[in-house]
N, C-alpha and C positions, 0 to 999 in steps of 0.2 A: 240069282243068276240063272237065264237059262242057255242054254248052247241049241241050237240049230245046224245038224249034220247035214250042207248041202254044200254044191261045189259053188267056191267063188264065182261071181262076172255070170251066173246060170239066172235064168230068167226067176224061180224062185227065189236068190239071193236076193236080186234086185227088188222083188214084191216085197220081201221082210222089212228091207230099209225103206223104204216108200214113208214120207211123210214125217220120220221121226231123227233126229240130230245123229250122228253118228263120226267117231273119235276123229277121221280123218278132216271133219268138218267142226272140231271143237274152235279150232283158231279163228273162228268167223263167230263165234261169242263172246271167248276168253281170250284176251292181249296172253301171248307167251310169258313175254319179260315181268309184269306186273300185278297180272291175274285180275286183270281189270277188264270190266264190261268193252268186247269188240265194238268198231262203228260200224261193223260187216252184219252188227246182230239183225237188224230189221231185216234185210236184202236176205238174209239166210231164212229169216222167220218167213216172209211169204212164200219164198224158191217151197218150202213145207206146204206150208197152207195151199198152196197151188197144187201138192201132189195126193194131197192132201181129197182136194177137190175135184180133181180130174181125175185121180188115179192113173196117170201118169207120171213118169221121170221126166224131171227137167231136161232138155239136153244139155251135156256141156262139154267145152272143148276138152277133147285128148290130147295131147303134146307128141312129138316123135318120143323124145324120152319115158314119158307114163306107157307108151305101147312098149317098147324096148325093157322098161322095168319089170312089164308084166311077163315078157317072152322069156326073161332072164330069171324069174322070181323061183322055181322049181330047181335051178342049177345053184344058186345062192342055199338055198335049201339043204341040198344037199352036202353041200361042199362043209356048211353049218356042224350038219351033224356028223360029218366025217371027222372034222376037224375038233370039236368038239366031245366027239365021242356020246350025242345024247340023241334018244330019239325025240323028234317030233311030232307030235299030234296038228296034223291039220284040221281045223272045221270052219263051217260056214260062217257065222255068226251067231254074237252073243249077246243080250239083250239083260239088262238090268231086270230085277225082280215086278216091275210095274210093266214092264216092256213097252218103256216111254223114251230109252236110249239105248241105243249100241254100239256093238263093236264088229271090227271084223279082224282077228290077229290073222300075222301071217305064219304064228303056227303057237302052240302051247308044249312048254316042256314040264314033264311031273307037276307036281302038286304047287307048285310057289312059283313056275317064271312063263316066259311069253317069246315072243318073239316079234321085230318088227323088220320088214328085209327093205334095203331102196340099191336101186343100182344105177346111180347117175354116171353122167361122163368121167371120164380119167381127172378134167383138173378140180371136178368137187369132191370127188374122192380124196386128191391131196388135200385140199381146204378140210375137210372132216379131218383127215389122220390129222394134220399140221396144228388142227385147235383142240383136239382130243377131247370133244367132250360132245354132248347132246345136240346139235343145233336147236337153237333154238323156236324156229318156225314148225318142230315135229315133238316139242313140249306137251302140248294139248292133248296131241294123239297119242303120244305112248303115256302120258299119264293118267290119259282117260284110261287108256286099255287096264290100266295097274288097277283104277280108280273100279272100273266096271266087275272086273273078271276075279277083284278080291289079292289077287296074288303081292309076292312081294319085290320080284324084280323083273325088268324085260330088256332082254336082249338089243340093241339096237347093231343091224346086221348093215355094213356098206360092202357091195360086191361090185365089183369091173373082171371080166374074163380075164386079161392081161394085169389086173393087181392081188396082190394077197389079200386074203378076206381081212376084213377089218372090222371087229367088233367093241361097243361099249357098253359095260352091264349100266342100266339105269336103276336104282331105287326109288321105294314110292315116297314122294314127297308130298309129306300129310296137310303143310301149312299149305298149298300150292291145291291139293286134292281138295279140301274144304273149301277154298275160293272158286272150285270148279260146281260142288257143291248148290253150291251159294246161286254164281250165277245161269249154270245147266240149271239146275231144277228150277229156278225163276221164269229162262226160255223155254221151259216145256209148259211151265199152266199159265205162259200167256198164251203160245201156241195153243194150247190145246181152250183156252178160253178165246183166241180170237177166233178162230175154226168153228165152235158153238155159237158166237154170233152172228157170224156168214154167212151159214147153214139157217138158222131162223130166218135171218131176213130174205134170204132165196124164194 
């Protein structure tokens, strides 16, 4: 594992991921529910190989909520380890040992946990508290992050200004991790073997 001390959303941050699969992009590989190969994988594999080749980011749409989550993510943060009582380590991202995958948590507590923050509207906040458990479409990403950074548990953090924080510890699930495994490391040396063919024939 390595860690990269830079600030999120920073034009550095953005070069580091340039080109290689990262947690919040696992769902476009790996089906959440079954751990079975996405139909998202191709369409993910070239958005890479594009960035791959240009050296540029793809563009892609921000939502009113993904800006509002970002605005909101330092006060969730807080509130975290207030409430909590633990500190947080922020950093930029973190890149497996080959530095062929990463991560970006939205913060690391001591030695064993993590953190992941979202801060959706008031009625998906109630749908989360009312099913009490992980959703399932943010599977990928907090288990890659488990999968990536080694540790053994990660926070899953839901904040709204006007609700009480709402947190659920996630544990790493090893049969779920392997299947990530399986099929991450398969999209990385096609990636990285479709990329060496493209590059030849240029």
């Amino acid at each position: 594992m390595k860690i990269l001390d830079m600030e999120q959303g920073s034009p550095e941050w953005h070069a580091a991921r340039l080109g290689i699969p990262t947690a919040s992009r696992f769902k476009e590989i790996i089906t959440p529910a079954k751990g079975e190969k996405s139909k998202q994988y191709k369409k993910y594999l070239y958005e890479l190989l594009a960035e791959r080749v240009t050296g540029e980011r793809e563009e892609s749409h921000t939502s009113e909520w993904m800006i509002r989550g970002t605005e909101l993510e330092d006060a969730a943060r807080e509130a975290y380890a207030f409430i909590r009582d633990m500190q947080v380590q922020q950093v930029g991202f973190v890149l497996n040992d080959e530095e062929s995958i990463g991560v970006s948590p939205d913060g690391l507590i001591g030695e064993d946990g993590g953190l992941e923050i979202k801060c959706p509207k008031a009625s998906t906040v109630m749908r989360y508290i009312d099913e009490d458990r992980l959703p399932d479409e943010y599977k990928p990403q907090v288990q890659g992050c488990l999968w990536i950074t080694g540790r053994a548990w990660w926070d899953f953090v839901v904040y709204h200004p006007s609700i009480e924080l709402w947190v659920k510890r996630i544990y790493r699930d090893e049969v779920y991790i392997e299947k990530m495994r399986k099929h991450i490391g398969a999209f990385v040396l096609e990636l990285e073997q479709t990329y060496q063919r493209v590059k030849d024939e240029r």
